[in-house]
C-alpha positions in Angstrom: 104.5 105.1 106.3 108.1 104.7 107.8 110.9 105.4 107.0 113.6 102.7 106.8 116.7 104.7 107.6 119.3 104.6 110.7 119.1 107.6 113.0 120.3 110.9 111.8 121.9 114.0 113.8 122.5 117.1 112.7 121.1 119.5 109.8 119.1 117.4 107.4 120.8 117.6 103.9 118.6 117.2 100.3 121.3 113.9 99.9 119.7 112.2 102.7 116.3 113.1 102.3 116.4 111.9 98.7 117.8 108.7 100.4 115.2 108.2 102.9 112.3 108.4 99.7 113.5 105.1 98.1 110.6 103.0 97.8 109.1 103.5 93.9 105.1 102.4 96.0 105.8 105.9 98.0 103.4 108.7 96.8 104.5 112.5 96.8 101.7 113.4 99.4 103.3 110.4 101.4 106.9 111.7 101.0 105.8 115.4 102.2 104.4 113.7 104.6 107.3 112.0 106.4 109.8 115.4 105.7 106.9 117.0 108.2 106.8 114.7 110.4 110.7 114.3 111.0 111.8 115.0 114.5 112.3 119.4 115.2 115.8 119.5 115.4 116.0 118.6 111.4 116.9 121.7 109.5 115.5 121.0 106.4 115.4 124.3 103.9 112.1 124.7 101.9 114.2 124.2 98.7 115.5 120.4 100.0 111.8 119.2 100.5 110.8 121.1 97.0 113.8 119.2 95.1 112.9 116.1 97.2 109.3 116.0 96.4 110.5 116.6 92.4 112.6 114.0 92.4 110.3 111.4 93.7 107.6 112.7 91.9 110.0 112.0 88.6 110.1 108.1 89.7 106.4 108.2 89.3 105.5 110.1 86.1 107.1 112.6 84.0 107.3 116.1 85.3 105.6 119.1 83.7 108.8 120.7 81.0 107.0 124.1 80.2 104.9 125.9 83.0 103.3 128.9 82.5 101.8 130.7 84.7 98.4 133.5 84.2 96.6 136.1 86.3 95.6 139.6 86.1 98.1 142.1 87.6 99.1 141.7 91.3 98.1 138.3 91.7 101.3 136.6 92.0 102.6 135.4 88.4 106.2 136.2 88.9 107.2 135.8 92.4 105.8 132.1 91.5 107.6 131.7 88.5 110.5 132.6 90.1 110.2 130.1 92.8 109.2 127.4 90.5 112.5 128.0 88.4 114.1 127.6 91.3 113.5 124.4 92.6 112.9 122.7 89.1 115.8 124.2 88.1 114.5 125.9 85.0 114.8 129.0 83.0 113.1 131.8 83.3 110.9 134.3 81.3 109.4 136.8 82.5 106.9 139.4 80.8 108.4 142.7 80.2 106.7 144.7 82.6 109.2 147.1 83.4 110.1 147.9 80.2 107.6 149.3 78.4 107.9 153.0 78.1 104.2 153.2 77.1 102.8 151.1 80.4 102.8 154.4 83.1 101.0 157.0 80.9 98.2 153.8 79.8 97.4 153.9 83.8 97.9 157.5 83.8 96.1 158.9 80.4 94.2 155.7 80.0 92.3 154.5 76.8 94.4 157.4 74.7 97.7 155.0 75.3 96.2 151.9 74.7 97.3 151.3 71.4 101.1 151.8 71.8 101.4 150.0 75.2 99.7 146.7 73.5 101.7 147.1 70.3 105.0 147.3 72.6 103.7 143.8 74.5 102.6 142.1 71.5 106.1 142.6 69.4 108.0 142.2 73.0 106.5 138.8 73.9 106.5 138.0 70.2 110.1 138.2 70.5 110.1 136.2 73.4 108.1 133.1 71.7 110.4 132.9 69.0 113.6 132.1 71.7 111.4 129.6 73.7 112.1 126.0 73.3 110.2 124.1 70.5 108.0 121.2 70.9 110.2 119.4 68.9 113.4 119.8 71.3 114.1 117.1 73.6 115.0 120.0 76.5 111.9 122.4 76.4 112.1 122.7 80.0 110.8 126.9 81.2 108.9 128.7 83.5 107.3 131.7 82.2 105.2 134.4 83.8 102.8 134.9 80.7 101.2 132.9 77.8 100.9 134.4 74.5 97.5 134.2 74.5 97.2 136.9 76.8 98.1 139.5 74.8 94.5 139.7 73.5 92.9 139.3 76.5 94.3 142.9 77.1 93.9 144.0 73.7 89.9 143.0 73.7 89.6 145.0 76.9 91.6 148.1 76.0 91.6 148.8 72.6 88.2 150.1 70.5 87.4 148.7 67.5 89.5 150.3 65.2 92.4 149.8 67.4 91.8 146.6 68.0 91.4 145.4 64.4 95.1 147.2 63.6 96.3 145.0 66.1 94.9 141.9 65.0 96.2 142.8 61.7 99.7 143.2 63.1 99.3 140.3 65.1 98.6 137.5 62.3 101.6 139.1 60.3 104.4 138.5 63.0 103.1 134.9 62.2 103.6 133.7 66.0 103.3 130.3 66.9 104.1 129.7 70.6 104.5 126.2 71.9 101.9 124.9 74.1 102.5 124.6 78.0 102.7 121.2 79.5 100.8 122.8 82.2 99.1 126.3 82.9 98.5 127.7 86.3 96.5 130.0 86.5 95.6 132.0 90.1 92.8 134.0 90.7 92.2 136.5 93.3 89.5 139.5 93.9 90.0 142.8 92.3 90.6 144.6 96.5 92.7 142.2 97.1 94.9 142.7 93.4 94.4 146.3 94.1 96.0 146.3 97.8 98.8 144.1 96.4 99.9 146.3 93.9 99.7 149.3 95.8 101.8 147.2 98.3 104.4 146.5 95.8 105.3 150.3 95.6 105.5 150.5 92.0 105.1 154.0 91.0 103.3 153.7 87.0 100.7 150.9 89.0 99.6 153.1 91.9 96.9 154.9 89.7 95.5 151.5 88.6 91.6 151.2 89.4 89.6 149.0 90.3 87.0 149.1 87.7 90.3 147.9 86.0 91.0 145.4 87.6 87.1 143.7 88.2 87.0 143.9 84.5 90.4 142.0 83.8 89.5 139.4 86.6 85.9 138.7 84.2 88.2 138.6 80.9 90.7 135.8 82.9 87.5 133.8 83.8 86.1 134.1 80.5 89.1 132.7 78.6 90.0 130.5 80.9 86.7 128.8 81.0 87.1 127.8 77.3 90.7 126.9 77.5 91.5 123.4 76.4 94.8 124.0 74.9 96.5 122.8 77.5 96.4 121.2 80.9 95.1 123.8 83.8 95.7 124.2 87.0 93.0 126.5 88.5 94.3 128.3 91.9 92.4 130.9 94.7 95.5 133.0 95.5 93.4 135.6 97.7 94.6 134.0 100.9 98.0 132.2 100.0 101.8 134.5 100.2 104.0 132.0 98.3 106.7 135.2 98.5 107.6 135.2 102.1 105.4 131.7 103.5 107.4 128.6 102.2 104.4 126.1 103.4 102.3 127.8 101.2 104.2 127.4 98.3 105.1 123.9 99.3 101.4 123.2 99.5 100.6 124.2 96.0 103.8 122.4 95.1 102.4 119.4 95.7 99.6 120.1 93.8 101.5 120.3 90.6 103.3 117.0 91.1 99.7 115.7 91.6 98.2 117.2 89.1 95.7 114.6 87.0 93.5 115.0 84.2 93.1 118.4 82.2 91.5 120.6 84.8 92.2 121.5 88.2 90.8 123.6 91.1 92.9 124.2 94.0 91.3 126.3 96.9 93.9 126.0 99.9 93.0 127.1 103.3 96.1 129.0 104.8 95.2 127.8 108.3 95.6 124.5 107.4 98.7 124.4 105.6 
C-alpha cells in the first residue's frame, strides 16, 4: 500500500505518522506495515507506532476498555500490563504481590501458610474489584495484571479441604462481583522457563519456589482456561517472547489485540520472525 504523503526529513513524530494512516480501507497489519517499511533514518519510538496502530485501529472497531491479563508466576503479567497502560493510556492495577506479609513464609513453610496468604489475596483483590469501573460507566477503560477468578485457582491448589471450604465461605460473604474484561490475555509458558524467570527477577520470598509448584499451577491455568467463556480470550506462548526489553515483540502481540476476532485466540509468535 502507499503512502500518499510529501517527503519527510528528520525524526518521525506520532503527528505525522497518524497523518500518513488516513485512509479508513487501511488495515492495522497494513499500517504496521508501512511504519516498517519507512526509510532508516526515521526515528520512530516504539510508543509512536503503538499509539499509531491504536488509533487507526479505533477508525475500524471499538477498542478493548478492560484488559486483563493471567498467567502463573513469572510469566510476564505485569511488565505487560504495564506496557499496555502505556500506550492505551489506561490505568493500572496491579495484584498485590509485594505486599502480602504472609506470601515469603507460604514459599518458605509451605502448605502450613496457605490459609493466611490466600485470605490476604482474596480480601486484597476484593478490595480492588469494588474501585474498578462498572459495566455500567461510560469510561471503564483499565489494565489489570489479575482477574478475580484467579483467586481460587490458587486456593484449589493450596488449601485442603477444610481450608478451602473456610475460604469459600468467606469468599461468597464479601459478596464480590467483578466486572467482566472486554478481553483476557492470557500467556502461557513452561514451568523451567517460569522457574529461571523468577529466579532472574531476584526477588528474595520467590527464590525458594519449586518446580513441582509451578508444573502444577501451569495444569490449574490450562484447566480453567479451557472452560472459560466469560469473556473474550486471547491465548499467548510467552516461552520465547521478552516484551520487557524487545519492543518488536511487544509490538507483534500488539497487533494481535487490535486484530483480535471472535471469542478465542491462539497466538504462538516465532521471535526470529518478528
Amino acid at each position: 500500500m502507499a503512502v500518499n504523503a510529501e517527503p519527510l526529513t528528520g525524526t518521525m513524530t506520532e503527528q505525522n505518522l497518524t497523518k500518513a494512516i488516513t485512509d479508513p480501507s487501511v488495515t492495522i497489519n497494513e499500517s504496521l506495515m508501512d511504519m516498517n517499511n519507512l526509510p532508516s533514518d526515521f526515528v520512530v519510538s516504539a510508543v509512536q507506532r503503538a499509539t499509531t496502530m491504536i488509533a487507526a485501529a479505533a477508525k475500524m472497531q471499538p477498542l478493548p476498555k478492560y484488559l486483563a491479563i493471567e498467567g502463573p508466576i513469572g510469566v510476564g503479567k505485569t511488565t505487560l500490563a504495564r506496557k499496555l497502560a502505556d500506550v492505551f493510556a489506561y490505568p493500572l492495577m496491579l495484584e498485590p504481590v509485594t505486599e502480602n506479609p504472609f506470601l515469603d513464609r507460604f514459599y518458605a513453610e509451605g502448605a502450613s501458610q496457605a490459609l493466611p496468604t490466600q485470605l490476604f489475596f482474596l480480601l486484597h483483590r476484593a478490595r480492588q474489584v469494588s474501585d474498578m469501573p462498572g459495566n455500567d460507566l461510560l469510561d471503564r477503560s483499565l489494565v489489570a495484571d489479575f482477574m478475580m477468578e484467579k483467586d481460587e485457582l490458587f486456593a484449589k491448589l493450596t488449601l485442603d479441604a477444610e481450608e478451602f471450604l473456610l475460604y469459600q465461605q468467606i469468599q461468597k460473604s464479601l459478596k464480590v462481583k467483578p466486572p467482566v474484561p472486554d478481553l483476557v490475555i492470557y500467556l502461557q509458558a513452561p514451568a523451567k522457563t517460569l522457574q529461571d524467570r523468577v529466579l532472574h527477577r531476584g526477588n528474595d520470598f520467590e527464590q525458594s519456589i519449586e518446580l513441582d509448584y509451578l508444573d502444577a499451577l501451569n495444569d490449574s491455568y490450562t484447566e480453567f482456561f479451557h472452560y472459560y467463556t466469560q469473556a473474550p480470550l486471547l491465548i499467548v506462548n510467552a516461552s520465547e517472547v521478552d516484551f520487557a526489553n524487545n519492543d518488536e515483540h511487544f509490538l507483534a502481540l500488539l497487533e494481535q489485540i487490535l486484530c483480535m476476532e471472535g471469542t478465542r485466540q491462539f497466538y504462538n509468535p516465532n521471535p526470529t520472525l518478528i
